[in-house]
N, C-alpha and C positions, 0 to 999 in steps of 0.2 A: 333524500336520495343521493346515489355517488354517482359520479361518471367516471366512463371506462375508456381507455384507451389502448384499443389493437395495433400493433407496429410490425408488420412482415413485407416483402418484397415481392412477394406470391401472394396477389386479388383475391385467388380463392382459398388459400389459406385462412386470411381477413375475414370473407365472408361466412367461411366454415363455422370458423369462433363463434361470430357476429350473431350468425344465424341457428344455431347447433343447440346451442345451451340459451335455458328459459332465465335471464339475467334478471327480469325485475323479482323473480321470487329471492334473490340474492340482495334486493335494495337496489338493484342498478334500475338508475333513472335515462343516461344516456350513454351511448358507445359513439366514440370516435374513432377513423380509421385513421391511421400515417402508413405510408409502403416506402418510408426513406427516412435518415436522419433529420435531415431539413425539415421534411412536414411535420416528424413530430415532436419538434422544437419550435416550431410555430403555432399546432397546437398547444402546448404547455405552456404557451408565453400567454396566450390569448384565452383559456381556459381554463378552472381550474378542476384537476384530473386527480382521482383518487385513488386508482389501482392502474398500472400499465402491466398490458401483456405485450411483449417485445419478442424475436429473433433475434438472435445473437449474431449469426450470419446473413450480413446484407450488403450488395455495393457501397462504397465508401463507405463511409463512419460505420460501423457496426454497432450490436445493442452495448456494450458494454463502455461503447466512448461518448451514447446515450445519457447513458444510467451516470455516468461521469459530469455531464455537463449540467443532468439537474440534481447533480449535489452541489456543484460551485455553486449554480441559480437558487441552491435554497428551495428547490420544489421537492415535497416530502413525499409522495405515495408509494402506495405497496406496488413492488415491482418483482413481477413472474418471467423469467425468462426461457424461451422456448428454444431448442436445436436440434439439429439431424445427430450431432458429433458427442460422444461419451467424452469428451478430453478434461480431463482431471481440472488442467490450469486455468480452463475458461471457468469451469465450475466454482475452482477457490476464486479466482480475479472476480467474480460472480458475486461471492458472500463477502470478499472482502469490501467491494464497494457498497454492500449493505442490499441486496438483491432477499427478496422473503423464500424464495424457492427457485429451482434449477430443475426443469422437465424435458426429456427426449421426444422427438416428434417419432411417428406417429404419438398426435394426443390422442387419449382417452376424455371424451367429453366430461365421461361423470365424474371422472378423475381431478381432470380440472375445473368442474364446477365447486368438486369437491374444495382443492385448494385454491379457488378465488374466494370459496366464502370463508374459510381459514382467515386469508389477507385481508379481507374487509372486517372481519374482527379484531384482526393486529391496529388497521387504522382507526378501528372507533375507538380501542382503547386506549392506545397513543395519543389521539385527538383529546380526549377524555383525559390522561394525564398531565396534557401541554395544558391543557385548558387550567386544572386541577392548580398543574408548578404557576404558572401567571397570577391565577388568584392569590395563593400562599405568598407568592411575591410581591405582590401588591400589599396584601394586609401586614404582610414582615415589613416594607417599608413606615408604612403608616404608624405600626408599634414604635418602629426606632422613631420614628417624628415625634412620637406620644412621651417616651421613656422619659425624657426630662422633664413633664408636666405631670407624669404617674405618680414618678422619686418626688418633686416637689410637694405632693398631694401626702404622701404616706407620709414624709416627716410632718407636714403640718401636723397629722391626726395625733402622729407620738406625740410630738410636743402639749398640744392640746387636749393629751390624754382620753381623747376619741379610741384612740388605739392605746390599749398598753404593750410600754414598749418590749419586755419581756413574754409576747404570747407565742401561739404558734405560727400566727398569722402575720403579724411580722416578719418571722425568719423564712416563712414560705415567699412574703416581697422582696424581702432582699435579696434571695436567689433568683425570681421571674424578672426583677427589675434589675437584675446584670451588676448590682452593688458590689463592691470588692470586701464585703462584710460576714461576719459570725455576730451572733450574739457578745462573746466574750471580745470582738474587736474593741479597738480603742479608737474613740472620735473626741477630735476636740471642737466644740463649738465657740464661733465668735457672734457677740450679737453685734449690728450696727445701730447705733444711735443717730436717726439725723435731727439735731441740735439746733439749727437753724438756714433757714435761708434766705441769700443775701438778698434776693429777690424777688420781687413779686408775684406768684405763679398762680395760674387758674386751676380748678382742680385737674383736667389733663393733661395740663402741662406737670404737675407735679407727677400725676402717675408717669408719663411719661421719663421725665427726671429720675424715679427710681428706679425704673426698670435700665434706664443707663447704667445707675448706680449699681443695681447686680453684674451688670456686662462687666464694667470695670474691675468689679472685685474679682470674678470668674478671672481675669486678664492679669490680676496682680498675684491671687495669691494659689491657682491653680501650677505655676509654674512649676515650684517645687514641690507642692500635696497632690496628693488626689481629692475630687471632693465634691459638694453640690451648695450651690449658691439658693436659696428660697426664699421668700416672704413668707413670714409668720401669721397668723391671722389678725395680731394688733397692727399689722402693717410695716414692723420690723424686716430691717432685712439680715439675715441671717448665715452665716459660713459654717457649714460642716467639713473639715478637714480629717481627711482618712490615711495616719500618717504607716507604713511598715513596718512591719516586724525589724527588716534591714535596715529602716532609716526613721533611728529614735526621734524624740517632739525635740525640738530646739525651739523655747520658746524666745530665744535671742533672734531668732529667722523670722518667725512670727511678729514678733513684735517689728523687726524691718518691714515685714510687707505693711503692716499696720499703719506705717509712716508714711510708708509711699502712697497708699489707698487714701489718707488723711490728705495728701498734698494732692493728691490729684481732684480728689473732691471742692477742696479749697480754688483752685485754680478752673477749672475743666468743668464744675459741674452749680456754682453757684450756691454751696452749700458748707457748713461747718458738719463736725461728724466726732464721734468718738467711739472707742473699740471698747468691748468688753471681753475678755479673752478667760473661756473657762478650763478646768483642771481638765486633764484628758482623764476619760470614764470612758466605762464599756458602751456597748446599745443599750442593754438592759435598764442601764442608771441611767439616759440620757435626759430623761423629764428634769431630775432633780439638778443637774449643773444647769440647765437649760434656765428652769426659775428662779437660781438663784443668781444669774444674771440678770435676768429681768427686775429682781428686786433692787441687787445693785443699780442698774441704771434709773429705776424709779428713785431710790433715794438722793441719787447725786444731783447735788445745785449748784456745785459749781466745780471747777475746771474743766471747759468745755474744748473741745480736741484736744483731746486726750485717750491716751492708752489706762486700763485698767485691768486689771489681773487679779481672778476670782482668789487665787491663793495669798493673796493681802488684804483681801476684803474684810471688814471686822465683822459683816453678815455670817452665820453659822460660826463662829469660832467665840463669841460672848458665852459666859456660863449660862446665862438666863433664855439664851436657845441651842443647848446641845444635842437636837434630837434632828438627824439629818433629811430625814422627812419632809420638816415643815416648809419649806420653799415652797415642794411640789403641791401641799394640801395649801397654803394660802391662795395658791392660784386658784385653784378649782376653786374655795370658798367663795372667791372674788369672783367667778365666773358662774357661781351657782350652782352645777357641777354636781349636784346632791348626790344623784344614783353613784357616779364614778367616785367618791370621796365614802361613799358606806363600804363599795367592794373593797379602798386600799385600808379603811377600818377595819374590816372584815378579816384580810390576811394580815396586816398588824397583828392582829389579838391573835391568829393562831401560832405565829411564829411565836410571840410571847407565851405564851402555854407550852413552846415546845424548846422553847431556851432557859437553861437551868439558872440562869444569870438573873430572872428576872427578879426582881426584890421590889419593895415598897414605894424605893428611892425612884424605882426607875417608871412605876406607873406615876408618882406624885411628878417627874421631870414632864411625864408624857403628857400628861394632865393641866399642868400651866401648862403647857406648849400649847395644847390646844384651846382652853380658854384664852390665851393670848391672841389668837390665828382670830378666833370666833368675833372677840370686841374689837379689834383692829378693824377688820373686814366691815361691821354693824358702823362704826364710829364714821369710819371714811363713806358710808350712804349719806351720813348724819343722823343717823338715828340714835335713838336715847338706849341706852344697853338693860338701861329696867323697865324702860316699856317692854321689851322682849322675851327679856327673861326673866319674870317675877316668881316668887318666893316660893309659889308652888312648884314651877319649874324643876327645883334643885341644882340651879346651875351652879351655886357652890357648896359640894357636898363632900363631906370626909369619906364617907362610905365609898365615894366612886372609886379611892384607891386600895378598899379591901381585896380586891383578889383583881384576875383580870376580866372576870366576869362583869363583877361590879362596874369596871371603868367602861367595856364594852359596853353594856345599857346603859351607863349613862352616856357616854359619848354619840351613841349612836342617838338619844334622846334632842344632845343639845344641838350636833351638826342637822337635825327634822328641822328644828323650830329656828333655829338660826339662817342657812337657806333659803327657809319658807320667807325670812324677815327680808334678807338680800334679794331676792327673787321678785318681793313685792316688789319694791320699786320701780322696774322695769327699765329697759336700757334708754327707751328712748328718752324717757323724763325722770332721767336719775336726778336727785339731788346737786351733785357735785355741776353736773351742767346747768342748770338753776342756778346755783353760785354765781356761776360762771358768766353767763348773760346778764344776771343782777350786774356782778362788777364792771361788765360795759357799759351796759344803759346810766349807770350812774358815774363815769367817768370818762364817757364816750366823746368831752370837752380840752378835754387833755391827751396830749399825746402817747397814751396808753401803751407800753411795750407786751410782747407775749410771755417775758421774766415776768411781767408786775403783774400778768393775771395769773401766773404761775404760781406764784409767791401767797397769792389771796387764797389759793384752797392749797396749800404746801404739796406740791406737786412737781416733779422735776416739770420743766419746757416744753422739750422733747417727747415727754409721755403725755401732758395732755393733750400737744394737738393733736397726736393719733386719739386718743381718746375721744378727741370733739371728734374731729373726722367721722371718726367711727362711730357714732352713737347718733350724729346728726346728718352724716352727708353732707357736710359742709367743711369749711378752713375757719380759723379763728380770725385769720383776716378777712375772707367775704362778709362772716356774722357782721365784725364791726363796721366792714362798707355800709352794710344792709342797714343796720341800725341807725348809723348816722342819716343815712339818703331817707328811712324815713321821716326821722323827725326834724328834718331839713323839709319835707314834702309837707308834714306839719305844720312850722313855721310859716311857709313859704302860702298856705293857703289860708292860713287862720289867723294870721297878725301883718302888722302895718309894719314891722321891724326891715329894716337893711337889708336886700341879699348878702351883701358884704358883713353884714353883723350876723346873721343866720348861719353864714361858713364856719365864723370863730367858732359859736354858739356848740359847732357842732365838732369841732376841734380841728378845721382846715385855715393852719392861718394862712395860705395863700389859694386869692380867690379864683386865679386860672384852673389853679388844678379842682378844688370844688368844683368848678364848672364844668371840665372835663368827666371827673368823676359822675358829675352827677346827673349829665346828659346821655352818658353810657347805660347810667342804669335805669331811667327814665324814658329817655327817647328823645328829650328837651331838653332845653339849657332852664337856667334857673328863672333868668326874664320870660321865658315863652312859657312855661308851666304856670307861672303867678295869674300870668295873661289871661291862661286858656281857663285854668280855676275861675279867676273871677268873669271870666266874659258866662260861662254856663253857669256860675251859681249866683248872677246879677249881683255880686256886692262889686261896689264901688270904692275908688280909693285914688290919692292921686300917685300919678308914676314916679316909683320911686329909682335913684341913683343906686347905683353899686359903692 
């Protein structure tokens, strides 16, 4: 229901209105009178009023220094003004101060019921619009708070070939999400490597650690680019630089910022780091510089901060893999990736059918590349390559480079069963991580660095421990906390040895910190556990020294 306010300085004026015309079939729930400025500025203040009928003429203040006073106040209703006087300038000073109509007394009741119900449908539509702009303003807020977490999202899925990067679907996000991008733009991407850290971090603290580490980069190297800082889904973190038509790549600039980012990292953030800096590519190509960074960084063992630059990489520029492709399909293979890795098989083979170029030479190049990609991928599970693929198989067949037919069934053959073989194994109890706790448990006596677990399944540093991370939820430093504080819990309940020789034992040659370590993760110290074991499991023994 609305309420109404009548404003005249003639009572029966007021109650003519008041009384005259049937208001609640109009939605009027109550009428209030004012016969003065003052009262109905008091009303207005104290109540809120959805239509005024006013006089224009009345002792002091008149309707129109009214109507004036509740636009300063910000009170919105539809306002009808009444008079004895035809005068033009009241009329316009009328409409300009935003008045819905301008009426000569004598009223006409029906007249005016007529156009009060007019006005109460200017105000519900109005009301209905305001309401309408505050929501759209709200949810536009909320977008712009979203947009950096959308962008992040949608590059993940390209890189991850979730998305591929040349669809429709793509170029429709990179207009919704406000990107300064075409398909045919140029982006350069840099990967981050973080290498090591100096210190010890829990896993919060290291999420926390990175997500600084994207702050900082957004702070170094947005100055000069446009661009979007993200984490990859291996837990890389990752720079997309959007450089202009008007302002070419300087990779001399790049690599400056890359120095600074390095130092700051060094200093500020407790971490070693190094850059990989790829060719600038359109969007469409951005999968394949993308992986062959990643390859890059996987194979490098040594010079740690440091800059590297895809275009001196001996990756892809070797005779033995000339086919620019395979970056993007090792990835997927290594990621199992079957469905997505048959669709980029799929358009392979028809562009080859529809390029005149294509000769014998160039299925037999295609052909190791991809048997290469396949054993590489099988090997690094550990798995044997003739368990997988025996003789019926065909996986080494002449015939695959008869035509492009030929290689299409069989390749689509070998990447089915090959997959199938990656895919058994499953993330959480891959081989490679097996290795990898083997090599603690058996040299969890020694002070064991993350190079020398590195080193035992040939895997850059930096790429397994995202890999543990990722595959266990855990750091390769807690596994080895964990592993030592058991078989310290071990010793400690099951033999009559040293606590002091139980630390060595376990590769802590000083026995404070054992003890420290290992009442944190216990809830006791190493005396009070021995204690507590043997008092509930009645063995006896006499108290032994540290």
């Amino acid at each position: 229901m609305y309420n109404l306010l009548i404003v005249d300085d003639e009572m029966f004026a007021v109650k003519g209105i008041s009384q005259g015309i049937d208001w609640p079939e109009l939605g009027i729930g109550h009428i209030y009178e004012a016969y003065d400025y003052e009262s109905a500025c008091e009303v207005m203040a104290s109540t809120p009023i959805h239509l005024v009928l006013a006089d224009i003429e009345m002792p002091g203040k008149n309707g129109l220094e009214l109507l004036q006073w509740m636009n300063e106040h910000s009170y919105t209703p539809v306002t009808i003004f009444l008079t004895g006087h035809a005068d033009f300038e009241y009329a316009q000073k009328a409409l300009d101060l935003g008045s819905f109509k301008y009426i000569l007394k004598p009223v006409d009741h029906e007249e005016l019921k007529r156009i009060a119900g007019n006005a109460i449908s200017k105000y519900s539509a109005d009301r209905d619009s305001q309401n309408f702009n505050q929501r759209y303003q709200t949810y536009a807020e909320l977008w712009e708070k979203q947009l950096p977490v959308l962008r992040e999202r949608l590059w993940q899925d390209v890189l991850s070939s979730k998305l591929r990067a040349s669809s429709e679907q793509v170029k429709y996000m990179l207009q919704q999400y406000r990107l300064p991008l075409t398909m045919d733009s140029t982006v350069v991407p840099i990967l981050i490597s973080i290498e090591e850290w100096y210190k010890e971090l829990s896993i919060q603290d290291e999420e926390i650690m990175q997500f600084a580490l994207r702050s900082a980069a957004s702070d170094v190297f947005f100055q000069t680019y446009k661009g979007d800082v993200i984490q990859d889904t291996l837990g890389s973190v990752v720079i997309l630089l959007y450089p202009e038509e008007a302002q070419p790549v300087s990779f001399e600039d790049i690599q400056q910022c890359c120095r600074h980012y390095m130092k700051a990292c060094n200093q500020y953030f407790y971490c070693c780091v190094s850059c990989y800096i790829g060719d600038p590519t359109p969007v469409h190509s951005l999968v394949k510089t993308y992986s062959s960074l990643v390859d890059m960084e996987r194979n490098k063992t040594k010079k740690q901060n440091n800059i590297f630059l895809q275009s001196q990489s001996m990756f892809g520029t070797e005779a033995s893999l000339p086919i620019p492709w395979l970056p993007d399909w090792l990835y997927l293979i290594e990621m199992g990736k079957k469905e997505e890795l048959l669709i980029q098989l799929d358009h392979l083979c028809e562009e080859l059918e529809k390029d005149p170029r294509t000769s014998v030479e160039t299925l037999e190049s295609i052909y190791h590349g991809l048997a290469y990609l396949l054993r590489f991928a099988i090997q690094k599970k550990y798995l044997k390559i003739d368990h997988i693929f025996d003789q019926a198989s065909g996986f080494y067949s002449k015939q695959a480079v008869k035509s492009v037919a030929s290689f299409h069934s069989w390749a689509r053959r070998m990447i089915i069963i090959g997959l199938e073989a990656v895919n058994s194994c499953g993330k959480s109890t891959s081989s490679i991580i097996k290795k990898v706790q083997a090599y603690i448990a058996s040299h969890m006596m020694y002070d064991i660095t993350r190079d020398e677990i590195a080193s035992s399944v040939y895997l850059n540093p930096a790429y397994l421990s995202r890999l543990y991370k990722q595959e266990t939820g855990h750091t390769l430093t807690d596994y080895i906390i964990h592993v030592r504080i058991e078989k310290a819990k071990s010793l400690l309940a099951e033999s009559n040895i040293k606590i002091s020789e139980v630390a060595v034992s376990v590769g802590y040659s000083h026995f404070s910190h054992f003890s420290k370590i290992f009442k944190k993760m216990v809830g006791a110290t190493p005396q009070e556990f021995r204690k507590q074991y043997h008092h509930t499991s009645g063995y006896s023994m006499a108290e032994e020294g540290v």
